[in-house]
MIFIMAR-605278 format. One record per residue (C-alpha): residue in one letter; chain; x, y, z. Coordinates in nm, 4 decimals. Layout:
r = A; c = A; X = X; Y = Y; Z = Z
...
END
This chain:
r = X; c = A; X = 11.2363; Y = 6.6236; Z = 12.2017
r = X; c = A; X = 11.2139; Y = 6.8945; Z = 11.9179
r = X; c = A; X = 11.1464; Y = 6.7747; Z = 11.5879
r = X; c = A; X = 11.2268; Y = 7.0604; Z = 11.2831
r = X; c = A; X = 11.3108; Y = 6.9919; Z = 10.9294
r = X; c = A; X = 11.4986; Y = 7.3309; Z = 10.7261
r = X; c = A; X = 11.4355; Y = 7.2747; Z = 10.3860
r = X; c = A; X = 11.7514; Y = 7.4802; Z = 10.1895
r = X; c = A; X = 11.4762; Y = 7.5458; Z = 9.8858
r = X; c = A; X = 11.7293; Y = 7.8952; Z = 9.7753
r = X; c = A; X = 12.0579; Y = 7.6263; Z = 9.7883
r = X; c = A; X = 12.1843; Y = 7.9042; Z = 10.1181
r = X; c = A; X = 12.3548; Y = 7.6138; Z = 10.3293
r = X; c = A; X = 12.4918; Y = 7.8332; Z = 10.5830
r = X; c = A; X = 12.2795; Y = 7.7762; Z = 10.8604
r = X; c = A; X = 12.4258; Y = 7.4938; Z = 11.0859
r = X; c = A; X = 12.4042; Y = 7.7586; Z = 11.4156
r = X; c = A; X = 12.0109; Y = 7.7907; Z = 11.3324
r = X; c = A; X = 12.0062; Y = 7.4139; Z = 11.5533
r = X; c = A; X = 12.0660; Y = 7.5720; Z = 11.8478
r = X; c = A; X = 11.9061; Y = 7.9009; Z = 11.7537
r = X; c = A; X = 11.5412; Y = 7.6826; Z = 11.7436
r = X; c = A; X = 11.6470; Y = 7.4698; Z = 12.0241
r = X; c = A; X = 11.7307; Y = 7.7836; Z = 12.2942
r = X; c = A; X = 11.4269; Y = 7.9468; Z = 12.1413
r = X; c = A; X = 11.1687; Y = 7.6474; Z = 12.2192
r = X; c = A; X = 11.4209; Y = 7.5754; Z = 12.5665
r = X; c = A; X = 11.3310; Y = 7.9802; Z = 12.6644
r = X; c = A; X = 10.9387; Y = 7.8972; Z = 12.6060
r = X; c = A; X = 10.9564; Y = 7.5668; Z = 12.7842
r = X; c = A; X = 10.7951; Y = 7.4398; Z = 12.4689
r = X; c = A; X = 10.8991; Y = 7.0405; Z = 12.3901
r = X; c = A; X = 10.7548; Y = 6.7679; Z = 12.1676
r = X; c = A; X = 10.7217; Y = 6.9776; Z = 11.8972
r = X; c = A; X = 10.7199; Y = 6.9619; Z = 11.5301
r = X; c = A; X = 10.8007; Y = 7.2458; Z = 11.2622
r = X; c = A; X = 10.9593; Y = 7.2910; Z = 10.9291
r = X; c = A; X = 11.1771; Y = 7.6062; Z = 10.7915
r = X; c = A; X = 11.1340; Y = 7.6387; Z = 10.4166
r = X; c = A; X = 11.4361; Y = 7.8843; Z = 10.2576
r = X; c = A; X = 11.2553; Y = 8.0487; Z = 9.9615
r = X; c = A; X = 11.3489; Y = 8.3183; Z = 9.6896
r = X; c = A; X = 11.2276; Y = 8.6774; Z = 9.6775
r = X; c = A; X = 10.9325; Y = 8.5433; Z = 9.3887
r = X; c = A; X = 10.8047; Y = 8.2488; Z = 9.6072
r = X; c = A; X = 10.8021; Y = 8.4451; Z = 9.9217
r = X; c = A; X = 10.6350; Y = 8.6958; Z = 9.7202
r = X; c = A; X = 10.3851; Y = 8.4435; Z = 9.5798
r = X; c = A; X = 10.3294; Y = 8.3324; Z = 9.8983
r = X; c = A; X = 10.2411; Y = 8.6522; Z = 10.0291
r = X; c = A; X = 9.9862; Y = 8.7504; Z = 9.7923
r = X; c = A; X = 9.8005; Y = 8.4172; Z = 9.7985
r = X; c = A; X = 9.8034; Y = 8.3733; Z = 10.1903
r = X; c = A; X = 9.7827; Y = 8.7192; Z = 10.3078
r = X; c = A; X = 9.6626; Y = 8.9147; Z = 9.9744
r = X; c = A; X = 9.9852; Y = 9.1378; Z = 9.9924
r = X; c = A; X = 10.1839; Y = 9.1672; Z = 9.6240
r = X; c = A; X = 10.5185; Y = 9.2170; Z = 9.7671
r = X; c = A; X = 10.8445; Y = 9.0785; Z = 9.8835
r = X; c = A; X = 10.8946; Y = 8.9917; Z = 10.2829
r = X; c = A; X = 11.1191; Y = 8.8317; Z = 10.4709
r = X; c = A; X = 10.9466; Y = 8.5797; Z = 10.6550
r = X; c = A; X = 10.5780; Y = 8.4308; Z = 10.6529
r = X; c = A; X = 10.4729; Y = 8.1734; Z = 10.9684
r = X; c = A; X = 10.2207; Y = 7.9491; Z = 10.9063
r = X; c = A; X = 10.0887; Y = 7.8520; Z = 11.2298
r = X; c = A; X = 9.8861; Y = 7.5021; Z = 11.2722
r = X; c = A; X = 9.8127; Y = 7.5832; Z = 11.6236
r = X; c = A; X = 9.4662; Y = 7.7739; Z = 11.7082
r = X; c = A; X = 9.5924; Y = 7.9687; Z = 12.0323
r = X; c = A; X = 9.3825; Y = 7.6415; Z = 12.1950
r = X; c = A; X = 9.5809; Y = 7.4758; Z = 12.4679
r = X; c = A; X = 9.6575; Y = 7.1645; Z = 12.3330
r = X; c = A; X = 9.7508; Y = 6.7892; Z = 12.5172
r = X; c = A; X = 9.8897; Y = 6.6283; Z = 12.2623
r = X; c = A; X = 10.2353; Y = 6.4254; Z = 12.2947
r = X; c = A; X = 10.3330; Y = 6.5815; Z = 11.9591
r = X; c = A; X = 10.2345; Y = 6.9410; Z = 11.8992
r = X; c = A; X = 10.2946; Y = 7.0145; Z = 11.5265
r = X; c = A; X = 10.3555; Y = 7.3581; Z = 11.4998
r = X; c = A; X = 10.3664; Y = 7.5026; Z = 11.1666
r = X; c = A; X = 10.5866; Y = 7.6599; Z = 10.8558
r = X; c = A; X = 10.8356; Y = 7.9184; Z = 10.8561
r = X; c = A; X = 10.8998; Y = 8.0492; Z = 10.5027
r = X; c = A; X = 11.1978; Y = 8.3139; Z = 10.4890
r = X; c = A; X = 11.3274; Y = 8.5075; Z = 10.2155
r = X; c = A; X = 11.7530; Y = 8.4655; Z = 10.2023
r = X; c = A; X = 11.7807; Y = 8.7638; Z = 9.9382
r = X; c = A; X = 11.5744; Y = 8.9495; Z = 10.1615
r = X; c = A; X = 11.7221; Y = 8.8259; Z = 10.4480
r = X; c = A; X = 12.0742; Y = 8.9107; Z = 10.2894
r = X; c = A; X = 11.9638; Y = 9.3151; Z = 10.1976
r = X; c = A; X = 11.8303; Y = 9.3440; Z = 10.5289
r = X; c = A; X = 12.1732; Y = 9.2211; Z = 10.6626
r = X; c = A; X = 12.3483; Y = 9.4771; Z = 10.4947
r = X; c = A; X = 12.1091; Y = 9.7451; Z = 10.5119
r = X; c = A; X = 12.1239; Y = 9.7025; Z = 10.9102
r = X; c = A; X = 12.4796; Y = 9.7143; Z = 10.9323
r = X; c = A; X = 12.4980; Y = 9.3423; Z = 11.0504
r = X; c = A; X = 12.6254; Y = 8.9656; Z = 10.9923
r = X; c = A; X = 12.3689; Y = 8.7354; Z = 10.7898
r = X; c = A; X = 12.3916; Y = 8.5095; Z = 11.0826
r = X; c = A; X = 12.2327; Y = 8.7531; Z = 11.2901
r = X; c = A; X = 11.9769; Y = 8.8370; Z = 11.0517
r = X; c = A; X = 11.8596; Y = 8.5203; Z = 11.0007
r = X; c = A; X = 11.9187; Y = 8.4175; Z = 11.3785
r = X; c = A; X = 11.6074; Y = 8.7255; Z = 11.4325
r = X; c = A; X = 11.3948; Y = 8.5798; Z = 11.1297
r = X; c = A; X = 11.3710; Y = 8.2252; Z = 11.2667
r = X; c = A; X = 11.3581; Y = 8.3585; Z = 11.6224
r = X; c = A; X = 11.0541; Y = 8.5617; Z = 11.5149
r = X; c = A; X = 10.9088; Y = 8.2916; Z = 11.2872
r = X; c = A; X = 10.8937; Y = 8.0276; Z = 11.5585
r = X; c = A; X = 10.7335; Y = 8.2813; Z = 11.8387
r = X; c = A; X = 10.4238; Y = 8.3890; Z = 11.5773
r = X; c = A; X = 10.3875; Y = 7.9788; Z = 11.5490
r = X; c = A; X = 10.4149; Y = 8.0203; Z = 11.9349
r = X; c = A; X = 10.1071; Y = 8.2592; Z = 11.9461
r = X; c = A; X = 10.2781; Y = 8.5800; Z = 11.9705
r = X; c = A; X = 10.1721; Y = 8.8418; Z = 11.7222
r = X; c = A; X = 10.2954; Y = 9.1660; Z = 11.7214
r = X; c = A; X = 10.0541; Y = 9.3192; Z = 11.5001
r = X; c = A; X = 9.7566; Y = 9.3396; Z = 11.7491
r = X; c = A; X = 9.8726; Y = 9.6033; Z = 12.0441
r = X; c = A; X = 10.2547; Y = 9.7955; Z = 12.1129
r = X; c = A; X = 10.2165; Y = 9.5591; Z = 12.4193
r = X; c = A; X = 10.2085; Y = 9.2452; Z = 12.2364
r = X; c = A; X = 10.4817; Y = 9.3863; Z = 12.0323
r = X; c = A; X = 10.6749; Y = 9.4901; Z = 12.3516
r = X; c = A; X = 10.6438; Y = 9.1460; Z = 12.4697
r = X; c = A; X = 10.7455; Y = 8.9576; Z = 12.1341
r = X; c = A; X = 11.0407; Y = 9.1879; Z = 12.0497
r = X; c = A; X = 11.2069; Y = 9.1587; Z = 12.4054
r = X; c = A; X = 11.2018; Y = 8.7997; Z = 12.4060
r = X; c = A; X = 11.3349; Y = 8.8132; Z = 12.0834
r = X; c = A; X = 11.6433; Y = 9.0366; Z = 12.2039
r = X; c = A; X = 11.6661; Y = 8.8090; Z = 12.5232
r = X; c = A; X = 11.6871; Y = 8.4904; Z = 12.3247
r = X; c = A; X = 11.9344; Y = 8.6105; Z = 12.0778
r = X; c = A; X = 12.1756; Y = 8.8029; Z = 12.3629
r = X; c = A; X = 12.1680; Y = 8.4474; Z = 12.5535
r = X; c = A; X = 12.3202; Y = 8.3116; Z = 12.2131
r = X; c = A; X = 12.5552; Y = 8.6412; Z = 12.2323
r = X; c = A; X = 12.4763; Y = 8.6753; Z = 11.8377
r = X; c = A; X = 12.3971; Y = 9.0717; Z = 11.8298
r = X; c = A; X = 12.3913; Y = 9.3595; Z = 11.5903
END
């Protein structure tokens, strides 16, 4: 059993699809007994958060917080981490992609929850190759595409 908590901080409340979203995405890694929480921000706090945690002054669209260390763990409950994302962010990017909100955010929560995973697609094109197609996979078996 999956245990996940999406804290509506921005007041968005369009998100009931993101349930099966995180559970097909955790299902697909054959990851259970879990624990994470999704925190819907504003451009400032996601900003804020940014430039304290990662000493960048700008606006994103989605920060993971990972608890894990990479460390195989044997714990019964294995408490993941934070996913902060950006809905005004979330919303340009939507329109400046030519796409539904749904999917947009769909991709942002998909990505959020692999980098607490241990994917990170900032150290090698073949990490990023790896992340990004099980990104696509997950959200073609949920048939939510561009």
């Amino acid at each position: 059993m999956n245990y996940y908590e999406i804290n509506d901080n921005y007041g968005y409340h369009d998100y009931a699809y993101l349930n099966e979203v995180i559970e097909t995405t955790l299902a697909n890694e054959k990851v259970c007994n879990t624990i994470c929480s999704i925190i819907f921000v504003d451009n400032e706090e996601i900003q804020r958060i940014n430039r304290e945690a990662r000493g960048i002054d700008r606006v994103t669209d989605v920060i993971s917080f990972a608890l894990e260390d990479g460390e195989e763990t044997h714990d019964e409950l294995r408490v993941l981490g934070d996913i902060y994302i950006s809905i005004p962010k979330m919303q340009e990017q939507a329109k400046e992609y030519g796409h539904s909100e749904k999917r947009e955010l769909s991709f942002l929560v998909v990505h959020g929850l692999l980098h607490l995973l241990g994917y990170d697609h900032t150290k090698s094109k073949e990490e990023e190759k790896i992340m990004f197609g099980l990104q696509d996979k997950i959200l073609n078996q949920l048939n939510i595409t561009r």
